[in-house]
MDAnalysis code that builds the backbone (N, CA, C; Angstrom):
import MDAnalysis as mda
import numpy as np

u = mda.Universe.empty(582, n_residues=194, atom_resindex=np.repeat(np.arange(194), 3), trajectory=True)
u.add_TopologyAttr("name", ["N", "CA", "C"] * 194)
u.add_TopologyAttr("resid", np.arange(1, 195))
u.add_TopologyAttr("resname", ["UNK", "UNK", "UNK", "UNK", "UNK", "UNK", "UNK", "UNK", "UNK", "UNK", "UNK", "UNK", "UNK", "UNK", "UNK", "UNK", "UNK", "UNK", "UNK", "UNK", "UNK", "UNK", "UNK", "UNK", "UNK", "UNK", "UNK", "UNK", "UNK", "UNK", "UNK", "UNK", "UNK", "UNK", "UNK", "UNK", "UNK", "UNK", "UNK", "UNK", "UNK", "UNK", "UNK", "UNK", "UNK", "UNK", "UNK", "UNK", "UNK", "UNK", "UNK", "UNK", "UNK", "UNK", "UNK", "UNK", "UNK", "UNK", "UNK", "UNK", "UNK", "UNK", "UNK", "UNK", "UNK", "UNK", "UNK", "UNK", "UNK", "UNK", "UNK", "UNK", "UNK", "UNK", "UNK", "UNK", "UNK", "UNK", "UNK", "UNK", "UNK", "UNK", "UNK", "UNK", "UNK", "UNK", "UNK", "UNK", "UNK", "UNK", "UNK", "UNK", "UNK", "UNK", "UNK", "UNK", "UNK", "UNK", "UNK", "UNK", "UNK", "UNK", "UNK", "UNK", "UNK", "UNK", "UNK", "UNK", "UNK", "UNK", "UNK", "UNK", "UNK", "UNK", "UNK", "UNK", "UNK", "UNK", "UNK", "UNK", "UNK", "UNK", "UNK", "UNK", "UNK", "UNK", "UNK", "UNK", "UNK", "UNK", "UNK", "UNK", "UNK", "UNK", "UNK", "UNK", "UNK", "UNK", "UNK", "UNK", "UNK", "UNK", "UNK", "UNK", "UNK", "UNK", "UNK", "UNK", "UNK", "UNK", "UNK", "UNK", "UNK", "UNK", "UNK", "UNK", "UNK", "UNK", "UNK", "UNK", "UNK", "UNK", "UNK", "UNK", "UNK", "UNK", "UNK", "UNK", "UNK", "UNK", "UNK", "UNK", "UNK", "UNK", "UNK", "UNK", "UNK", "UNK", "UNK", "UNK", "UNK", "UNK", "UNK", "UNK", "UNK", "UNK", "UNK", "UNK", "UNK", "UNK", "UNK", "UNK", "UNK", "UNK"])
u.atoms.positions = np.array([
    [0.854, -1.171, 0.000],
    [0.000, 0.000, 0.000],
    [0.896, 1.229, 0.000],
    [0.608, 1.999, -1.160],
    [1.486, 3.427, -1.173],
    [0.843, 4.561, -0.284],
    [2.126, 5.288, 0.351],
    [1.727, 6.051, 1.181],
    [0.600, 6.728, 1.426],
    [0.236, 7.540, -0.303],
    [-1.170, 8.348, -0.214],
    [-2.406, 7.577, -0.187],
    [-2.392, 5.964, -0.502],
    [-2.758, 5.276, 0.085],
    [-3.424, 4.837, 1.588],
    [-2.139, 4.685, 2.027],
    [-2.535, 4.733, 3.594],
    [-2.741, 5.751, 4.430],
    [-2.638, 7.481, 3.589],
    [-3.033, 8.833, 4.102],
    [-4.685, 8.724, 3.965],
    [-4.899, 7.958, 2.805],
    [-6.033, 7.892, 2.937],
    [-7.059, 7.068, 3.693],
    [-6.528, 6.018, 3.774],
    [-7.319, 4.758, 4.774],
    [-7.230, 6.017, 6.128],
    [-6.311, 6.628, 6.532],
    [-5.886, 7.028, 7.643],
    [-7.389, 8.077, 7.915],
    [-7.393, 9.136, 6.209],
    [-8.225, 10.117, 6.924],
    [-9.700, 9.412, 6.557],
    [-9.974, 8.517, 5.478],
    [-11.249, 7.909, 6.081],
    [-11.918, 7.477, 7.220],
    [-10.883, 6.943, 7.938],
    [-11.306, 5.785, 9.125],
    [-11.280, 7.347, 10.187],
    [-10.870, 8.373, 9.780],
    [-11.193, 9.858, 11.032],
    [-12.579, 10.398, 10.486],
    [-12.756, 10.234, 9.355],
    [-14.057, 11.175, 9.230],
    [-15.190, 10.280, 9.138],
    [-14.943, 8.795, 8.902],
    [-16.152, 7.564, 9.425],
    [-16.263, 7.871, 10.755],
    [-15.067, 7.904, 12.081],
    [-15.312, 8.151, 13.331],
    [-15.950, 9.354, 13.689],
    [-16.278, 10.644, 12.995],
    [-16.778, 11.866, 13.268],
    [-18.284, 11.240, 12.815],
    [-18.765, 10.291, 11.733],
    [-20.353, 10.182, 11.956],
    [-20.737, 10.197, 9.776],
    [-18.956, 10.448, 9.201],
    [-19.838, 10.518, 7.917],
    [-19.489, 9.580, 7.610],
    [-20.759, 9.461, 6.806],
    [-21.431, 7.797, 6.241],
    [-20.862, 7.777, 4.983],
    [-20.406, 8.771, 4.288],
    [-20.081, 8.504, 2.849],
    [-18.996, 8.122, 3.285],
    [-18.000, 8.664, 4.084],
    [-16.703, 7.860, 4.148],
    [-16.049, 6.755, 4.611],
    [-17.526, 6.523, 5.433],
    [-17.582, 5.273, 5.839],
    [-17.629, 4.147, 4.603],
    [-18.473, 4.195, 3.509],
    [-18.609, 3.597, 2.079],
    [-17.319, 3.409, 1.651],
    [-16.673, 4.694, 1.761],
    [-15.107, 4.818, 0.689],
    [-14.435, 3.589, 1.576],
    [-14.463, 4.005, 3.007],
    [-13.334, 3.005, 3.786],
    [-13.695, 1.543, 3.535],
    [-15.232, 1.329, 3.471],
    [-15.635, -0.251, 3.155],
    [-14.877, -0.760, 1.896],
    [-14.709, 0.073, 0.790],
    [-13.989, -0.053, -0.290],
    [-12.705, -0.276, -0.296],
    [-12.302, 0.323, 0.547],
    [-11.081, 0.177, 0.507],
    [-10.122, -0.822, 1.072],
    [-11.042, -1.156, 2.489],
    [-10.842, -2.508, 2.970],
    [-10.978, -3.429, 2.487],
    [-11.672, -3.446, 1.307],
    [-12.307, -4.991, 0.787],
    [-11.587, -5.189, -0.382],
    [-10.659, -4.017, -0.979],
    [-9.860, -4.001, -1.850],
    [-8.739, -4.410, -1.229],
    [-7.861, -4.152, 0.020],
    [-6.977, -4.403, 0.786],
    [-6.623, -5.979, 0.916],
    [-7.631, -6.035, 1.464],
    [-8.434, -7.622, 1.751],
    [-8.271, -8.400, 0.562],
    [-8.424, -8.122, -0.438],
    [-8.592, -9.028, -1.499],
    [-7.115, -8.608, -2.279],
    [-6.388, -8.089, -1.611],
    [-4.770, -7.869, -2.211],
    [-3.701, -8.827, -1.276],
    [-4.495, -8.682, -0.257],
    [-3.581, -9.829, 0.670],
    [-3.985, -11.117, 0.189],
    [-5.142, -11.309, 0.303],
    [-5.629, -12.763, 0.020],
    [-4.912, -13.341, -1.336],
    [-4.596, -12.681, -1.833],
    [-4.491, -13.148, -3.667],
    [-3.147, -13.474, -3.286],
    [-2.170, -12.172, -2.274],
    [-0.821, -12.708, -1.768],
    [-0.481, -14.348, -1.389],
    [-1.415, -14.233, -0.440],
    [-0.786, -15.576, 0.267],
    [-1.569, -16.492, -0.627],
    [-2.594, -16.568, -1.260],
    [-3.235, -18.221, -1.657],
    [-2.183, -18.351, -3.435],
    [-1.335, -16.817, -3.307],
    [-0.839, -17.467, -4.709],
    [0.655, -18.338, -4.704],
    [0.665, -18.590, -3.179],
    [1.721, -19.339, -2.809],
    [1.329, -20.346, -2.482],
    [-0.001, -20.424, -2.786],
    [-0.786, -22.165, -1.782],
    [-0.645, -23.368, -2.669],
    [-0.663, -24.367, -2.480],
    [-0.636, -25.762, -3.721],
    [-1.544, -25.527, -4.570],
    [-1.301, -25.638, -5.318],
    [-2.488, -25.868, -7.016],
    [-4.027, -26.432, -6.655],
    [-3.590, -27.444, -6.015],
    [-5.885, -27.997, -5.558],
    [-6.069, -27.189, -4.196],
    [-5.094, -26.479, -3.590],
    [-5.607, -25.857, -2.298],
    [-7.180, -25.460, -2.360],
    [-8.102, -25.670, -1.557],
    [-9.541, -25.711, -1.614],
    [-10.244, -24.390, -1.276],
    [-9.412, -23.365, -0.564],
    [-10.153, -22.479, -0.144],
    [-9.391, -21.167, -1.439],
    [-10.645, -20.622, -1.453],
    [-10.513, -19.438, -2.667],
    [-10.195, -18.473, -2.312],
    [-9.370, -17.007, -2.932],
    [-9.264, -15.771, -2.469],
    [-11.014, -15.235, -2.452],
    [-11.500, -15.605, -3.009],
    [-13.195, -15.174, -3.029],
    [-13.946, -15.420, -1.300],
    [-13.540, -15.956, -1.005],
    [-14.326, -16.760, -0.031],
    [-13.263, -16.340, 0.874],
    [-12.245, -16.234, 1.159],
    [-11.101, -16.083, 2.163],
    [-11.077, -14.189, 2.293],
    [-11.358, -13.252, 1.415],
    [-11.532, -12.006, 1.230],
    [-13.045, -11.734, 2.127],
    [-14.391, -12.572, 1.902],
    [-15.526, -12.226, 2.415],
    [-15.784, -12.546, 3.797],
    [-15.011, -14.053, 4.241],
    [-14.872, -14.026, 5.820],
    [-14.419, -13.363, 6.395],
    [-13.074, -12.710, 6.003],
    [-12.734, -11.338, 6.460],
    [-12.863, -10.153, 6.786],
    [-13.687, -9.500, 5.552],
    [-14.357, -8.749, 5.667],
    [-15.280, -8.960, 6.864],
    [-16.073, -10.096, 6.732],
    [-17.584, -10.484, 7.675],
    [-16.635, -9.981, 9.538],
    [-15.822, -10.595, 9.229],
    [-14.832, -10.963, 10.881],
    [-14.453, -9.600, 10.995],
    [-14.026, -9.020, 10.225],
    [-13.240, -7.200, 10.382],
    [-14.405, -6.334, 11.190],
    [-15.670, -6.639, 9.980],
    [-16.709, -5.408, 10.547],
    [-18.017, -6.515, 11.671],
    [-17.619, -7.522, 12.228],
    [-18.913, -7.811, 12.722],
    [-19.508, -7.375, 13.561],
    [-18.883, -6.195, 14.652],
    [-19.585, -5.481, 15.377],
    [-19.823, -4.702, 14.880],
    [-20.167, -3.936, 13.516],
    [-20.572, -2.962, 12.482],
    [-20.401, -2.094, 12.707],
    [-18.883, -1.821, 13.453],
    [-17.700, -0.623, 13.145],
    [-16.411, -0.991, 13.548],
    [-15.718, 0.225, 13.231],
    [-14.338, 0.636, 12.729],
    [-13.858, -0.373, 13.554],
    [-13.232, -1.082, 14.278],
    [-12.828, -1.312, 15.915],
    [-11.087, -0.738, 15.599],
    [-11.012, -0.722, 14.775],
    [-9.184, -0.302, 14.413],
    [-9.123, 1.481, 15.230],
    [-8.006, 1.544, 15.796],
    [-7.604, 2.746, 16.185],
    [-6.470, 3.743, 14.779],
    [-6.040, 3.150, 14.095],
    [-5.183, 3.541, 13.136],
    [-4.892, 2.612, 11.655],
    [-4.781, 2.637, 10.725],
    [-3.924, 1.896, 9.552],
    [-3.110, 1.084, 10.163],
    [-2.262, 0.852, 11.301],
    [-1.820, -0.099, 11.629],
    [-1.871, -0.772, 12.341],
    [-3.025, -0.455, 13.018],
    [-3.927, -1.238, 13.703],
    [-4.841, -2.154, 12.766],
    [-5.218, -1.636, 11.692],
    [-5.957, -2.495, 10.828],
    [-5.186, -3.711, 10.329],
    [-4.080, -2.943, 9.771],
    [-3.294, -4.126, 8.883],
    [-2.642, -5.279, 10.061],
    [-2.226, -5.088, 11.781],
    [-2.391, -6.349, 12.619],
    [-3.574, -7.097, 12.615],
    [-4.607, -6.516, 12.684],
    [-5.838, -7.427, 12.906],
    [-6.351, -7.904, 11.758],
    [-5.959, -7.289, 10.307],
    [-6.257, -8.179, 9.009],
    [-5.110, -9.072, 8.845],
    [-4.231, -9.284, 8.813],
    [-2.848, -10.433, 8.826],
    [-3.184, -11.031, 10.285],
    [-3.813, -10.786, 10.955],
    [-4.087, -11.853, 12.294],
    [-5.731, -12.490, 11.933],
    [-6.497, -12.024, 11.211],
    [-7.953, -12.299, 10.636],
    [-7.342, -13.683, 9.713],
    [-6.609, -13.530, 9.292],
    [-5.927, -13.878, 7.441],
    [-5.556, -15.666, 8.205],
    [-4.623, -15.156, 9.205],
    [-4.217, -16.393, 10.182],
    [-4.650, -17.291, 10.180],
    [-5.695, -16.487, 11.414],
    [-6.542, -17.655, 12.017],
    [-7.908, -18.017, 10.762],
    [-8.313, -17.191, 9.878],
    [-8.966, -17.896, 9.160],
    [-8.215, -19.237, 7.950],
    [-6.820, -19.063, 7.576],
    [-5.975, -20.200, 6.831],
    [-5.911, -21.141, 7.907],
    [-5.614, -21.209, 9.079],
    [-5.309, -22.029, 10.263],
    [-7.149, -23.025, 10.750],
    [-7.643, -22.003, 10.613],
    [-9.227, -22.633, 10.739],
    [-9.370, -23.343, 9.479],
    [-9.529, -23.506, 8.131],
    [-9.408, -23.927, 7.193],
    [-8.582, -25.097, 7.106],
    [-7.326, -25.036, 7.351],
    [-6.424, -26.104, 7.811],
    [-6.519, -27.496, 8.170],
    [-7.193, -26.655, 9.595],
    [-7.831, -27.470, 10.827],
    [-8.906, -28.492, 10.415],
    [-9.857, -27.717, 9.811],
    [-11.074, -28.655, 9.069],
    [-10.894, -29.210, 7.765],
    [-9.714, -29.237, 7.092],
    [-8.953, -30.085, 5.866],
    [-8.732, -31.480, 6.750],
    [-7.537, -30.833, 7.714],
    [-7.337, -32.186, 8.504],
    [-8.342, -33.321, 9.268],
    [-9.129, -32.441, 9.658],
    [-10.634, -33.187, 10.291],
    [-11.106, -33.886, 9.360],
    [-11.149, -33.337, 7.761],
    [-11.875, -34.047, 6.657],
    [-11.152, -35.579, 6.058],
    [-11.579, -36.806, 6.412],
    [-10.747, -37.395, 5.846],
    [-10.473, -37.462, 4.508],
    [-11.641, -36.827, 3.467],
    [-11.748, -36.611, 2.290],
    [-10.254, -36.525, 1.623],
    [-10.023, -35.204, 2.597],
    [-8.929, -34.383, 1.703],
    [-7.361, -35.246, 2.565],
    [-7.166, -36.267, 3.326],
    [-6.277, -36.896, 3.275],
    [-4.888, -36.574, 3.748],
    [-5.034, -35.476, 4.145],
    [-3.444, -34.803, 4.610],
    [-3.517, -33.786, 5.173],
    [-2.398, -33.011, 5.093],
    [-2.418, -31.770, 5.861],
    [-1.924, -30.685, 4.854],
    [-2.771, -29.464, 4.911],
    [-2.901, -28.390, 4.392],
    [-1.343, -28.140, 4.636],
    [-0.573, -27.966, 3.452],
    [1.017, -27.312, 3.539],
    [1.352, -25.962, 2.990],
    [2.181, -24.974, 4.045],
    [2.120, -23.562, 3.265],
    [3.536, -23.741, 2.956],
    [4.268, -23.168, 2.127],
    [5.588, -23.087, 1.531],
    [5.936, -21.838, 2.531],
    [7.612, -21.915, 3.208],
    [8.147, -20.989, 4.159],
    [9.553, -20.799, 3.872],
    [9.628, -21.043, 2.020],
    [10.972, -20.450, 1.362],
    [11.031, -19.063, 1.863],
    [10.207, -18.277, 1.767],
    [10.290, -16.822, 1.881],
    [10.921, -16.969, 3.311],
    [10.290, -17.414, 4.500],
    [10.863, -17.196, 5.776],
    [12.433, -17.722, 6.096],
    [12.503, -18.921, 5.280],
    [13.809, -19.840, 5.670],
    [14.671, -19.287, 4.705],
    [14.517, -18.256, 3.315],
    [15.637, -18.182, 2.262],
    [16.407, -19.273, 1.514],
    [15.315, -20.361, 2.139],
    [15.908, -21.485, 1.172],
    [15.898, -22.108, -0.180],
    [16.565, -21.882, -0.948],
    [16.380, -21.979, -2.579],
    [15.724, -23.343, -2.946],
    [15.407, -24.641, -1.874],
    [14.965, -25.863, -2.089],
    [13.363, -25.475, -2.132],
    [12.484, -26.205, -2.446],
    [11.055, -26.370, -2.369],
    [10.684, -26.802, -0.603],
    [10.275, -26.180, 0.361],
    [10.138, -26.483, 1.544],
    [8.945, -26.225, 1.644],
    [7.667, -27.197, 2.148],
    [6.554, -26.781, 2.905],
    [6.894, -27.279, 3.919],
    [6.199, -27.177, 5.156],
    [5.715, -27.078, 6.561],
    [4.370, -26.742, 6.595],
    [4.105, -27.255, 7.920],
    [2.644, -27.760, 7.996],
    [2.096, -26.291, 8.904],
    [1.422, -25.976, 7.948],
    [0.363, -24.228, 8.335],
    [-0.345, -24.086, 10.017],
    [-0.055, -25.441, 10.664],
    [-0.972, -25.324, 11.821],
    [0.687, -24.972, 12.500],
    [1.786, -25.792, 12.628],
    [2.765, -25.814, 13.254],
    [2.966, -24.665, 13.075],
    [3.155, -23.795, 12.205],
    [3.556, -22.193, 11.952],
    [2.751, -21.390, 13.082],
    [1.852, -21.860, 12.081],
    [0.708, -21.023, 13.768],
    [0.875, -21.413, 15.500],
    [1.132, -22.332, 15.541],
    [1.473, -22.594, 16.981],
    [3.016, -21.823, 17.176],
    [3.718, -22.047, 16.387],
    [5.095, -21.819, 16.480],
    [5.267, -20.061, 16.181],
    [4.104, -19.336, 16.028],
    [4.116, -17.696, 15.790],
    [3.824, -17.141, 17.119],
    [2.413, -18.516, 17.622],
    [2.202, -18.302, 18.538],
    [2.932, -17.915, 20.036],
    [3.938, -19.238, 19.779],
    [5.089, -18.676, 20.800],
    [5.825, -17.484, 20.711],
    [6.169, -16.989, 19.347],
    [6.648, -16.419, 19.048],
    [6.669, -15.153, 19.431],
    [4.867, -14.794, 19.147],
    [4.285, -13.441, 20.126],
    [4.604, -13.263, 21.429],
    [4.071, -14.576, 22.180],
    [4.015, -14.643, 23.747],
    [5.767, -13.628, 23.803],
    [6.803, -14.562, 23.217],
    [8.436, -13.929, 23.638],
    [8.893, -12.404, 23.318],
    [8.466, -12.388, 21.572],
    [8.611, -11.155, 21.178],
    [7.714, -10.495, 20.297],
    [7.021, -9.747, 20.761],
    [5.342, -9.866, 20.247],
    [5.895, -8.789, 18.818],
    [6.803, -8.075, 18.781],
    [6.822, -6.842, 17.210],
    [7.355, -7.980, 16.153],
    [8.330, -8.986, 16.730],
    [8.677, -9.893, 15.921],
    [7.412, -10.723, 15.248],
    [6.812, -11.497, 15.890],
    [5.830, -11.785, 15.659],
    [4.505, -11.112, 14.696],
    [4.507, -9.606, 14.489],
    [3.877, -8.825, 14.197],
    [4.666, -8.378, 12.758],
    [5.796, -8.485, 12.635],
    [6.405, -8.409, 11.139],
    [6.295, -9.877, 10.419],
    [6.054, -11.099, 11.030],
    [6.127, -12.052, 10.619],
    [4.788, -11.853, 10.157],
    [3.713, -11.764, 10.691],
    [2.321, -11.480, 10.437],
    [2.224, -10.556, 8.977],
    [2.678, -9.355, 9.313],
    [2.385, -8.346, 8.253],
    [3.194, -8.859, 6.916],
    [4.467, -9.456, 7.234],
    [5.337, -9.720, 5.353],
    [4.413, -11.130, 5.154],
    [4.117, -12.226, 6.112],
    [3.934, -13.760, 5.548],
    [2.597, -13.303, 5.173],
    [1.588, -13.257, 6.222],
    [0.365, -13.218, 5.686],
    [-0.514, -12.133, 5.244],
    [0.377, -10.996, 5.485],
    [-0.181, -9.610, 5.224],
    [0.529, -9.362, 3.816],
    [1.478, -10.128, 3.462],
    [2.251, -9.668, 1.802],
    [2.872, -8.294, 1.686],
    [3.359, -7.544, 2.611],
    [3.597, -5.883, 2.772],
    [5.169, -6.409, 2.377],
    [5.689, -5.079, 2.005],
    [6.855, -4.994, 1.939],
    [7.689, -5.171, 2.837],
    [9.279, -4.512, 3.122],
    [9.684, -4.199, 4.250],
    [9.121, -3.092, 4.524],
    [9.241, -1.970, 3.441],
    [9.042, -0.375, 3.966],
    [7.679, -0.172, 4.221],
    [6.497, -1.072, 3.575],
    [5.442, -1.059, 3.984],
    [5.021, -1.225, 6.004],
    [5.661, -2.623, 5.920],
    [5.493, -3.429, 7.098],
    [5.900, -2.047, 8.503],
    [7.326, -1.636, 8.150],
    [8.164, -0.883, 8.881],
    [7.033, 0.517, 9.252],
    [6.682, 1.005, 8.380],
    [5.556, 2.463, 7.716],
    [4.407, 2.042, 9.012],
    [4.068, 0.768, 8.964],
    [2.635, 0.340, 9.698],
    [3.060, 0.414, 11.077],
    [4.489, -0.541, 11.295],
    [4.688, -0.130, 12.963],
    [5.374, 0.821, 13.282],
    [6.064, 1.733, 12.064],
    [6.233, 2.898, 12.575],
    [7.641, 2.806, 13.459],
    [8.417, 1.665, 12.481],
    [9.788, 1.343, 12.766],
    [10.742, 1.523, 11.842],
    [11.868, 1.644, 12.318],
    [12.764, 1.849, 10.762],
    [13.251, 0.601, 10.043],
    [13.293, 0.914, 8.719],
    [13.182, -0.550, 8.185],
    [14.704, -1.427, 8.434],
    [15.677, -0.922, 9.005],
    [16.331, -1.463, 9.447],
    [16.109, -2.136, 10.415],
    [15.453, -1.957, 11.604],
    [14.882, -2.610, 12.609],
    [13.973, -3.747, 12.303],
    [13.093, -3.078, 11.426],
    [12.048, -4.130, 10.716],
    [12.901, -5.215, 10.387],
    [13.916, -4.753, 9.180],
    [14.834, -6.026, 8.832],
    [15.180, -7.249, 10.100],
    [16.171, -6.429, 11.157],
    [16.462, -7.114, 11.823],
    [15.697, -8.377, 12.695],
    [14.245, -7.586, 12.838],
    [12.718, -8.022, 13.305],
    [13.132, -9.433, 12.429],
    [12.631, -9.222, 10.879],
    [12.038, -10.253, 10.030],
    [13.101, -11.451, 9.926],
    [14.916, -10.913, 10.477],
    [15.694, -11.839, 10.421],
    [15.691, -12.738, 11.624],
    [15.292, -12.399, 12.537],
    [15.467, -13.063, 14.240],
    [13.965, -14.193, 13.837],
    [13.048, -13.460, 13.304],
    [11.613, -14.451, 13.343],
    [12.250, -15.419, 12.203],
    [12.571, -14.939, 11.668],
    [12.890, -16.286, 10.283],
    [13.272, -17.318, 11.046],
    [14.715, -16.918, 11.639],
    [15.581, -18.164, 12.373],
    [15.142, -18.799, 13.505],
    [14.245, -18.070, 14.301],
    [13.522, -18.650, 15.350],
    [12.542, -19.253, 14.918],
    [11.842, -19.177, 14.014],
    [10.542, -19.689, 13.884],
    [11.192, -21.371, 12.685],
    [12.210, -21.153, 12.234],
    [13.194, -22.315, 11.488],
    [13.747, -23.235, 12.539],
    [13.945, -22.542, 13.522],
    [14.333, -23.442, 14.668],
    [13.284, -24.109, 15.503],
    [12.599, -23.344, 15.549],
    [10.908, -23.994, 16.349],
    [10.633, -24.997, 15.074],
    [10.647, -25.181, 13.860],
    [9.363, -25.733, 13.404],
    [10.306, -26.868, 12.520],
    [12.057, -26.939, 13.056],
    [12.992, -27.471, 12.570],
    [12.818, -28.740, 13.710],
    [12.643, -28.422, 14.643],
    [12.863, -28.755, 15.850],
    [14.267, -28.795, 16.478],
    [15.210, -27.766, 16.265],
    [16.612, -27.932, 16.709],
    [16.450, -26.862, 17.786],
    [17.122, -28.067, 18.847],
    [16.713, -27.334, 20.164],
    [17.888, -26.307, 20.959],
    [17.191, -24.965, 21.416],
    [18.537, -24.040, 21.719],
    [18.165, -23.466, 22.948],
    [19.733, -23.068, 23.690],
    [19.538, -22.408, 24.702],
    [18.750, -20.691, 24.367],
    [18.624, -20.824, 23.674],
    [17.824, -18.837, 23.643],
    [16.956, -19.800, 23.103],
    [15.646, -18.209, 23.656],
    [14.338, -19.016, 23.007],
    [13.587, -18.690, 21.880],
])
């Protein structure tokens, strides 16, 4: 999302909170455009028969974003945590009920070249990620929160950095500590740091 971009999500979501309804419309738009830019991100990394659609993965979202039928976000980067944490737990719920299905025979696999930098073909299993982010938060919750915004939010660095309002050097450093920790959690190679 380019800056005048997110100047704008910024001054919509202020003049929806003052009571106007038209900008409330623009911001619905804009979220659902957002929404359906992430989604297309991550499912265009998913296996070829993966079952769940950016169509259907964009509208639960949406449904989950607004179901108390407002804003609940305090800022643009408040939105973009709770849509890459929406994004999550709805791939992780999906997952979950693949695996329940004996139909589908296995386990839902997300590819985590991007996280590991590994030039081989690597999946790992989408629930272990999630448990293993999970810890991740509990230890270092901004780490956790760049892992969120680049894996399942698809943002840049300077994007990601822009949202928490960190420098993207930091960000970097952020996205390098979660890589290796979360490679080590889901590697299972066990270390004295956690």
């Amino acid at each position: 999302m380019s800056t005048s971009a997110l100047n704008e999500f910024t001054a919509l979501l202020t003049e929806y909170r003052k009571g106007d309804q038209e900008a409330g419309k623009q911001l619905a738009v804009v979220v659902y455009q957002e929404l359906r830019r992430l989604a297309q991100y991550y499912l265009q990394r998913e296996r070829p028969d993966h079952t769940l659609q950016a169509t259907a993965l964009v509208h639960e979202a949406y449904v989950r974003l607004f179901s108390d039928g407002d804003c609940a976000w305090r800022d643009r980067a408040h939105f973009f945590n709770v849509a890459a944490q929406q994004m999550r737990r709805l791939l992780v719920d999906h997952a979950r009920a693949a695996q329940a299905d004996k139909r589908y025979g296995g386990k839902l696999r997300v590819s985590l070249e991007v996280l590991t930098g590994v030039a081989e073909q690597r999946d790992e299993d989408l629930i272990a990620l999630d448990q293993a982010l999970g810890k991740l938060e509990a230890l270092y919750p901004r780490a956790s929160q760049v892992v969120e915004l680049r894996f399942f939010g698809g943002l840049t660095e300077e994007e990601a950095a822009r949202v928490l309002e960190i420098s993207t050097a930091t960000l970097k450093r952020d996205w390098d500590f979660a890589k290796a920790w979360l490679y080590r959690q889901m590697s299972g190679v066990v270390s004295s740091h956690p």
